[in-house]
C-alpha positions in Angstrom: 4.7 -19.1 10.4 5.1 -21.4 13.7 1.4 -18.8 14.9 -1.6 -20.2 14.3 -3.0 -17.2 11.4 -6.5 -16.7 10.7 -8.0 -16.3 7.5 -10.7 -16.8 5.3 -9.6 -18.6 2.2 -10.2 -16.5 -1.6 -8.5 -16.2 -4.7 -6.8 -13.5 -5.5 -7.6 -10.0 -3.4 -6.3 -9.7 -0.2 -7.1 -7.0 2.3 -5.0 -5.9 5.0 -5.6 -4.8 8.7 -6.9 -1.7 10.0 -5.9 -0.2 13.3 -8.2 -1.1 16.3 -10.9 -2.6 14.1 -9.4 -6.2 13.7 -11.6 -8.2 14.2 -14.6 -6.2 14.3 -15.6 -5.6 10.3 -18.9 -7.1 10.1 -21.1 -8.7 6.8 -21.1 -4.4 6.0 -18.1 -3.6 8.2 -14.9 -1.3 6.8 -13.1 -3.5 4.4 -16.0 -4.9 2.8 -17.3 -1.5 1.7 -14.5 -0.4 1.0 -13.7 -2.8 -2.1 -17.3 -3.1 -2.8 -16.5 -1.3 -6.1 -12.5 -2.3 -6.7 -11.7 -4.2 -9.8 -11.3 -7.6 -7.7 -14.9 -7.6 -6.2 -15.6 -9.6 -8.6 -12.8 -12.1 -7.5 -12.6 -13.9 -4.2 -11.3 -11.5 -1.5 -9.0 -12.5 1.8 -8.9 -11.0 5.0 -6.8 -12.1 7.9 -5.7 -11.1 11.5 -2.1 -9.6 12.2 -0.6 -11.7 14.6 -2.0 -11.4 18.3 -4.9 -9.8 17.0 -8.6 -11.4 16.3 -8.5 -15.3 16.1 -4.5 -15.1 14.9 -1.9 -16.2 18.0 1.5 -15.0 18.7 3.3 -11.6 20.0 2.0 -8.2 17.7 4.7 -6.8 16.0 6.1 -3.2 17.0 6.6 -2.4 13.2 5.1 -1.7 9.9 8.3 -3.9 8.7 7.2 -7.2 10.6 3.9 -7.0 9.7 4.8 -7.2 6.1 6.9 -9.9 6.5 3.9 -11.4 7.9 1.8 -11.0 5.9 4.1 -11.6 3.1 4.7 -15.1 4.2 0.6 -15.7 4.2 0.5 -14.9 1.1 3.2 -17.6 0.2 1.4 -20.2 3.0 -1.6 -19.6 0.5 0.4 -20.6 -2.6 -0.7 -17.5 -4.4 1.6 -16.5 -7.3 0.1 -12.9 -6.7 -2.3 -10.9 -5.2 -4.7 -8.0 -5.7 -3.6 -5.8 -2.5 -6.0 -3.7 -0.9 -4.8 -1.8 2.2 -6.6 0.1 4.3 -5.3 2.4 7.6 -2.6 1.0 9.2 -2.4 -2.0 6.4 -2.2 0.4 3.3 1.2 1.3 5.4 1.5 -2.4 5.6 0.7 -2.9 2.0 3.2 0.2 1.3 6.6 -2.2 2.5 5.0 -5.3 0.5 4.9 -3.1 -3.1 8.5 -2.0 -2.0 10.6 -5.8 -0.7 7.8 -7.9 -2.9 6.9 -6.7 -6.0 6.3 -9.4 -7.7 3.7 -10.1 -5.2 1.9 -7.3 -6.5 -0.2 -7.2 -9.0 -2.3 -4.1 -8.3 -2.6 -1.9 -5.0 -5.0 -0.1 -3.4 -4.2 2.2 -0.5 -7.3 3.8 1.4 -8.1 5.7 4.6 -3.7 5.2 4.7 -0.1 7.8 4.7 3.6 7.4 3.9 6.6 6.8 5.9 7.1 10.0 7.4 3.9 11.6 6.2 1.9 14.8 7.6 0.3 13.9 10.9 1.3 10.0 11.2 3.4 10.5 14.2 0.2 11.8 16.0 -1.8 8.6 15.6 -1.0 7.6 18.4 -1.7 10.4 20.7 -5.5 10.8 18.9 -6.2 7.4 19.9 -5.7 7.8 23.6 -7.2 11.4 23.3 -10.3 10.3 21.6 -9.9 6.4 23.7 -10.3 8.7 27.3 -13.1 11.1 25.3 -15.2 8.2 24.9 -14.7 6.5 28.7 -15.3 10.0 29.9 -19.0 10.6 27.8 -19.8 6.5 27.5 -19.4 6.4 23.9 -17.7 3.8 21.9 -14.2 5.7 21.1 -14.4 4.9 17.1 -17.5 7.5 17.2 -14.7 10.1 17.4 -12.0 8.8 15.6 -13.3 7.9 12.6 -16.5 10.1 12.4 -17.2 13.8 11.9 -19.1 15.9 15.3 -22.0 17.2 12.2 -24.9 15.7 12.3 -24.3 13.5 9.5 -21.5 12.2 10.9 -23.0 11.6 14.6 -25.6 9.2 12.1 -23.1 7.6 10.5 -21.2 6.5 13.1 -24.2 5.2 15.3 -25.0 3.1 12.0 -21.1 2.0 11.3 -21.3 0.7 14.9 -25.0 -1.0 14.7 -23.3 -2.6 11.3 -20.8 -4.2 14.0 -22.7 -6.1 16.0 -24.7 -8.0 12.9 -22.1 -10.8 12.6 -23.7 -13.0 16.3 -21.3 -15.9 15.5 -17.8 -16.7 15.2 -16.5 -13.3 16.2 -13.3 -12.5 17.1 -11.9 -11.7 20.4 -11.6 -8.0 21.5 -7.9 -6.7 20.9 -5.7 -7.0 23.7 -4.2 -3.6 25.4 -0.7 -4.9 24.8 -1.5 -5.4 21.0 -3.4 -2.3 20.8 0.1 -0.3 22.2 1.9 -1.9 19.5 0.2 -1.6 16.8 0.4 2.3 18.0 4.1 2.3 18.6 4.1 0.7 14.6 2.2 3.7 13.8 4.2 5.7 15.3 7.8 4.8 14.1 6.5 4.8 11.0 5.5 8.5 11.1 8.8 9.6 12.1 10.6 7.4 9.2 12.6 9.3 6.7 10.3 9.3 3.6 10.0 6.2 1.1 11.2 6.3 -2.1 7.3 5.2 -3.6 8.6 5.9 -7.1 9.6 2.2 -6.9 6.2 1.2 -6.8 5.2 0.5 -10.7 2.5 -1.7 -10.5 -1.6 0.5 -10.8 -2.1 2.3 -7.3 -5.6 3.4 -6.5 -5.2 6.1 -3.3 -8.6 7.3 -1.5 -8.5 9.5 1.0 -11.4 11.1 2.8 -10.9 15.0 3.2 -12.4 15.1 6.5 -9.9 11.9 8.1 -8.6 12.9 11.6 -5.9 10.3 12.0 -4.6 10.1 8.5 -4.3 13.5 7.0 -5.3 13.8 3.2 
């Protein structure tokens, strides 16, 4: 890949992106917590940065497609025969394509907090992030209060805890996603809700799904 890509080197698990948050998962942050208890815990794990997101260069895709092929050709960059794949958001979508064009990539998938092509309520990603984007500006909260958190009490907690978790990691944070990446990582989002439905019966290889039953953007 002619980009600079960021990652941090493992063995044999690697996690893909989540919406908004690249960048931003701290020592307790989303996709550590969310493998905590996966099979490959106990295996080195991989994270990296789409392109033009975090500490990775280049131009953000517009599609789920591209960002496979990305992230299909860091796998190979690594030399890795095959991975565990964990995706979670917008990179189980991600991690969708890669089980479909590179199965043999694949050894065993997980897909959390994630929808299918054309799925129930994908298409309106989009228009819950800038809802819930001008909901914060307008009340001075951080926007990920309301999109990923519950207005109960216990969910109020929560997310003032998931954002103090955030702010742990002091050094060698990544940069704040750019507006133009933001947009198309939404438009991604977005086309991929209004896909014709994927044929995931071609997908043989052990799929773990977790959704949570309470998830505004991705509908269980």
């Amino acid at each position: 890949m002619p980009d600079e890509v960021a990652g941090r080197r493992g063995r044999e698990c690697l996690v893909v992106g989540v919406l908004a948050v690249d960048g931003e998962v701290g020592p307790a942050g989303v996709a550590v917590a969310a493998v905590r208890s996966a099979e490959c815990w106990t295996d080195s794990v991989i994270t990296f940065d789409n392109r033009g997101v975090g500490a990775s260069t280049g131009t953000t895709p517009r599609t789920i497609q591209a960002m496979a092929k990305d992230a299909v050709t860091f796998i190979r960059a690594l030399g890795l025969e095959y991975v565990d794949l964990h995706g979670f958001s917008m990179g189980g979508m991600v991690a969708q394509v890669i089980a479909q064009t590179e199965p043999q990539l694949v050894r065993k998938l997980i897909l959390t907090g994630t929808g299918p092509a054309g799925g129930e309520g994908i298409k309106n990603v989009s228009r819950l992030s800038h809802f819930d984007t001008v909901r914060g500006l307008l009340t001075l909260q951080d926007p990920k209060q309301f999109l990923f958190f519950t207005r109960t009490a216990g969910g109020r907690r929560a997310g003032k805890e998931f954002l103090a978790r955030l702010k742990e990691r002091t050094d060698d944070r990544d940069k704040a996603i750019s507006l133009t990446s933001y947009g198309a990582q939404l438009k991604a989002i977005h086309r991929w809700g209004m896909e014709q439905p994927h044929d995931l019966s071609v997908i043989h290889q052990p799929v773990l799904v977790a959704n949570g039953e309470s998830d505004r953007m991705v509908p269980s």
